[in-house]
C-alpha positions in Angstrom: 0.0 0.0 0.0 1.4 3.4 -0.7 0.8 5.3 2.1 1.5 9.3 2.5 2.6 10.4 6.4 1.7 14.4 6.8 4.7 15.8 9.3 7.7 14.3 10.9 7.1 15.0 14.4 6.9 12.2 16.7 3.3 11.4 15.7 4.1 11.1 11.5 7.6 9.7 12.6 6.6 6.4 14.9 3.6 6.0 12.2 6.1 5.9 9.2 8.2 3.3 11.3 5.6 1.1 12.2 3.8 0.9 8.5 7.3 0.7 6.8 7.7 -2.2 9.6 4.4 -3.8 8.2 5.9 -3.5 4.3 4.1 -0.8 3.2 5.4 2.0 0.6 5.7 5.2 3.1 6.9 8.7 2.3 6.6 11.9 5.0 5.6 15.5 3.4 7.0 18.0 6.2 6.2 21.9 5.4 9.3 22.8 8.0 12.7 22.3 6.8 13.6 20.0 9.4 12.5 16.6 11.0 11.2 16.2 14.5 8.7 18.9 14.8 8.4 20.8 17.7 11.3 18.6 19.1 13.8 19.8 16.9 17.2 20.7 18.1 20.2 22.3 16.7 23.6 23.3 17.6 24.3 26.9 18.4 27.6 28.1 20.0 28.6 24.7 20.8 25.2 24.3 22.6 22.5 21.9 21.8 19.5 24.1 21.9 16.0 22.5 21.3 15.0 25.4 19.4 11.1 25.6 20.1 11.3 25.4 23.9 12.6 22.6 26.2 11.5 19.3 25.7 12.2 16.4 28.4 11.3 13.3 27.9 9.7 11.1 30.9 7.5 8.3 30.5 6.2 5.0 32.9 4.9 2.9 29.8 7.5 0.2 29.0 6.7 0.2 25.3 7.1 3.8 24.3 10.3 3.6 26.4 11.7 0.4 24.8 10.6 1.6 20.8 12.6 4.8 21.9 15.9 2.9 23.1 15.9 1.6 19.3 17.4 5.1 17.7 18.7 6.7 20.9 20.1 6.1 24.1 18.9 8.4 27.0 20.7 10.2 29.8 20.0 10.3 33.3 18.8 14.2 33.0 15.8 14.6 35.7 14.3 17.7 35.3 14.0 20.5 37.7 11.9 23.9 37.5 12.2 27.0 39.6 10.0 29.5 39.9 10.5 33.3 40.4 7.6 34.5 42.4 6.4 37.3 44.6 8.2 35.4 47.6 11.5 34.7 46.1 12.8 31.8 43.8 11.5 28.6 44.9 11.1 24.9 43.6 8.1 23.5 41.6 5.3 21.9 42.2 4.9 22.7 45.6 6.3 19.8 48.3 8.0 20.2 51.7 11.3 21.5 49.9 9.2 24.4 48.9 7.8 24.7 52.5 11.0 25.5 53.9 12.4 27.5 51.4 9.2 30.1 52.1 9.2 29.1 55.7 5.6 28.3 56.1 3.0 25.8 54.6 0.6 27.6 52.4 -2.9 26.9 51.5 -4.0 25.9 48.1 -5.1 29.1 47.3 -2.2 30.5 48.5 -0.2 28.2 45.9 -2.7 28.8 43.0 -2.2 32.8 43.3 1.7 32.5 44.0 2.1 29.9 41.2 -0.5 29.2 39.2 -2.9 32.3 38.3 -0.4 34.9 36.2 1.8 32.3 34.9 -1.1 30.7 33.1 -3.3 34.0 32.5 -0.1 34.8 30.2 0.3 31.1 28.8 -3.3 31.2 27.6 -4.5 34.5 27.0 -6.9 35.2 29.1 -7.9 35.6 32.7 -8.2 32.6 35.3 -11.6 33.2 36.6 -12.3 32.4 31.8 -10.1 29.5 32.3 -12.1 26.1 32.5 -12.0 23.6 34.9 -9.7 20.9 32.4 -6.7 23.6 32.4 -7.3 24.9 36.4 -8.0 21.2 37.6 -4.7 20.3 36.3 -3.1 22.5 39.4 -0.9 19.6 41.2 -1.9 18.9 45.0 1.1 19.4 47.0 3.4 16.8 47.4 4.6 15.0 50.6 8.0 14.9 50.3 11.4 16.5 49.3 11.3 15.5 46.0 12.6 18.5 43.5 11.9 16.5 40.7 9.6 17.8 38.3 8.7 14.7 37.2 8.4 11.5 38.8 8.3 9.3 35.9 10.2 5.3 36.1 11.7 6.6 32.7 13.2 10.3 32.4 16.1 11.5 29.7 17.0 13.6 27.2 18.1 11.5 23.7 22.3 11.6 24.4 22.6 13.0 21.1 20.0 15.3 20.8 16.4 14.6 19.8 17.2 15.5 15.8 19.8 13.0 15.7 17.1 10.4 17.2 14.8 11.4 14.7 17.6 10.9 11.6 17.9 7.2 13.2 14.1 7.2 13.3 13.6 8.2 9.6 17.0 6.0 8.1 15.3 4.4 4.9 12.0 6.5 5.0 12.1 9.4 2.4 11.2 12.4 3.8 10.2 15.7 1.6 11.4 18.9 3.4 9.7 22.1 2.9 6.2 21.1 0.9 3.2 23.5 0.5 0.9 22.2 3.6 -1.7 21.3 1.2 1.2 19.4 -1.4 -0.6 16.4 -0.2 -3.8 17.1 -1.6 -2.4 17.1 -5.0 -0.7 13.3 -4.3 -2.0 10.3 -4.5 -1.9 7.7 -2.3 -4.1 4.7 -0.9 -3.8 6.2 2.8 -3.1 9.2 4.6 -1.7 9.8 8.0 -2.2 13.1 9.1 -0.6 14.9 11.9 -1.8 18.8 10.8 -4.7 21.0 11.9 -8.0 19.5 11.2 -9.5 22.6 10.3 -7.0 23.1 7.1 -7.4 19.3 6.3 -11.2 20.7 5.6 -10.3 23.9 4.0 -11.6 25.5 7.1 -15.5 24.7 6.6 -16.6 25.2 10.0 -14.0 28.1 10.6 -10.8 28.1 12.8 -9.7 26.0 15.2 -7.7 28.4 18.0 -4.3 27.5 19.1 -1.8 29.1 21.5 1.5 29.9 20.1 5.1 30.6 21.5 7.8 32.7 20.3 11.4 32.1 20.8 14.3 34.4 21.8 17.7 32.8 22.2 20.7 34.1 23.2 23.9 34.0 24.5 25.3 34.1 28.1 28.0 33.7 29.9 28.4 31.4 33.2 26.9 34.1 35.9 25.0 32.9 39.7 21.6 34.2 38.2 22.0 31.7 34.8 24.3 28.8 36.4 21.0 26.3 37.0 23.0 24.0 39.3 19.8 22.6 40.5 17.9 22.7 37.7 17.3 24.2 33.8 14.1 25.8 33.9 12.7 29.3 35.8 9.2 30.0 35.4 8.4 33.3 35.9 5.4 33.2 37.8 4.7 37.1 37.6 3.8 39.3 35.3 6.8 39.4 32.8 6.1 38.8 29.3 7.8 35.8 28.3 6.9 32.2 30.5 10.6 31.0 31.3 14.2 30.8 30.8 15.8 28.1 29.7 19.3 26.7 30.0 20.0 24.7 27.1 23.2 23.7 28.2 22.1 21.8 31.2 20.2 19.3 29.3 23.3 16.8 28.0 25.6 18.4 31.2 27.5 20.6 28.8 29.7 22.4 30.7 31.1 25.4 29.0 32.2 29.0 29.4 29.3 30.1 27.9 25.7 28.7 27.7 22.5 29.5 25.0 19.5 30.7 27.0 16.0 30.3 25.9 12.9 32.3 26.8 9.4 32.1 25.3 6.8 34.2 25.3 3.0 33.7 24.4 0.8 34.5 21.8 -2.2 33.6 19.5 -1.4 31.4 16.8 -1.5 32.5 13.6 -0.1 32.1 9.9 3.5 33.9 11.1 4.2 31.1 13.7 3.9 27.6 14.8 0.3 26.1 16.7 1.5 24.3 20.1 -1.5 24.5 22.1 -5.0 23.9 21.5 -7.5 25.6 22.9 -9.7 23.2 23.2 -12.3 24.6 25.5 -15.8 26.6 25.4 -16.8 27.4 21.3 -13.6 25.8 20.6 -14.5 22.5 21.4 -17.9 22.9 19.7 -16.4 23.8 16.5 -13.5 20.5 17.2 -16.7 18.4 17.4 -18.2 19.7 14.1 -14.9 18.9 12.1 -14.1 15.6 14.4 -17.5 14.2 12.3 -16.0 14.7 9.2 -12.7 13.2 10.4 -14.4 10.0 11.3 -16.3 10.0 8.6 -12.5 9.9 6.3 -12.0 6.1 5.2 -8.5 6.1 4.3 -7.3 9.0 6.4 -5.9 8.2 9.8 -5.8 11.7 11.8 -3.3 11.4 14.8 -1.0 13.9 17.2 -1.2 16.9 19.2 -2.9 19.6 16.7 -5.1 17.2 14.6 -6.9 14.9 17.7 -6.8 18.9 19.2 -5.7 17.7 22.9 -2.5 18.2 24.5 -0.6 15.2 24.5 2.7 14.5 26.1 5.4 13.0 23.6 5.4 9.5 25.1 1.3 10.0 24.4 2.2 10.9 20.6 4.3 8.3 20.7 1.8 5.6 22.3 -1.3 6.7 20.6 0.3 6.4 16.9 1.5 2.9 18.4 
């Protein structure tokens, strides 16, 4: 069967593997010049910088982690955030660790309006009393322990090589188109489609369009100073009312340990045609209008719709990884 894979982010790229696996005749279109999606990393300065925000891997399902280990090895990175906040820089999510570095337990609330409220009023655009309950509900209950761990996950890395040379090993023998038209595909022909796009472009936007959050990027160099060293950790959140979400240290992530160091900081806005969609907005009218073109998508026979942007639900990458699986 010849069989035509839309994008070579994890989604498209574990597909391509699987039906190649089965002897099928697979080709990816990606409209980026690069593989790997949003995961895609490059070297900058000596530094490998994942070049649309940090991406940590961390998974408990044996599978994912075990298809992985096939193109990549992993480190031992386990990744740790710190927050700037009214009360000083402390460690996220909230646990005892936290406790003592603010010197008194707070309330939920408290940690919700110290934490929470303005770092996610800028991430989505709006104000938290708009926000539904499926983005507020996923606030984490305070931990028990001393655990500065951000995640908890049996399996936690960062590919040893970087995640686009995991992705070269992923696509070895798969041909891959760089740059296409996003709609190149509709002038192909092929027996079946796997499509990892927007849905709403997949229907030449019938019912309108679907809303996605955006980030944009600023990197740039520093050199090795207290306020960017990260000994404990890559990430700051700002948890305030700055403009951008975070500041990452790039460097920290395969233990590179230069002089100088590529910093990362994104800042949110609405998606549109000048930039990348990351996250979907898939609440209120949103969803409604999802539901509307999710019909049609079922109602495709030889089109199988998969990732982040065209199931329009955020999905972790061992999830893009599992649900193509």
């Amino acid at each position: 069967m010849k069989i035509g894979v839309i994008g070579s982010g994890l989604s498209g790229t574990t597909s391509a593997i699987l039906l190649k696996e089965m002897g099928h005749d697979v080709e990816i279109f990606e409209s980026r010049n690069h593989v790997g999606g949003n995961c895609f990393d490059s070297d900058v300065s000596g530094v490998k910088v994942h070049q649309y925000g940090a991406h940590i891997f961390h998974t408990n399902d044996d599978d994912v982690w075990n298809f992985l280990n096939r193109y990549t090895t992993f480190n031992d990175y386990e990744h740790k955030v710190r927050a700037n906040t009214r009360l000083g820089r402390i460690s996220i999510p909230y646990n005892k660790t936290t406790t003592n570095q603010i010197g008194r337990e707070l309330s939920p609330d408290e940690i919700t309006e110290l934490i929470f409220k303005e770092y996610s009023e800028r991430h989505w655009g709006t104000s938290w009393e708009k926000l539904p309950k499926s983005i507020t509900n996923r606030v984490p209950n305070k931990r028990d322990d001393f655990d500065t761990r951000y995640f908890t996950d049996k399996y936690q890395g960062i590919p040893s090589e970087g995640y686009t040379n995991m992705f070269n090993a992923m696509l070895n023998g798969i041909r891959v188109h760089h740059g296409v038209p996003k709609d190149e595909y509709k002038r192909l022909n092929f027996d079946f489609l796997v499509y990892t796009g927007k849905p709403d472009d997949f229907f030449d936007l019938c019912f309108g369009k679907l809303p996605y959050r955006s980030l944009r990027f600023e990197h740039f160099k520093s050199e090795r100073k207290n306020e960017f060293s990260f000994l404990d950790g890559a990430v700051i959140n700002e948890c305030n009312k700055l403009k951008f979400n975070r500041t990452v240290d790039n460097s920290v992530f395969l233990n590179q340990n230069l002089d100088s160091t590529i910093l990362t900081r994104d800042y949110p806005q609405e998606h549109d045609e000048s930039n990348e969609p990351i996250y979907p907005k898939n609440y209120g009218e949103s969803l409604m209008i999802f539901e509307r073109y999710k019909k049609l998508m079922q109602n495709e026979k030889n089109v199988l719709f998969l990732g982040r942007l065209a199931t329009y639900k955020y999905l972790d990458m061992w999830m893009a990884v599992k649900q193509a699986m």
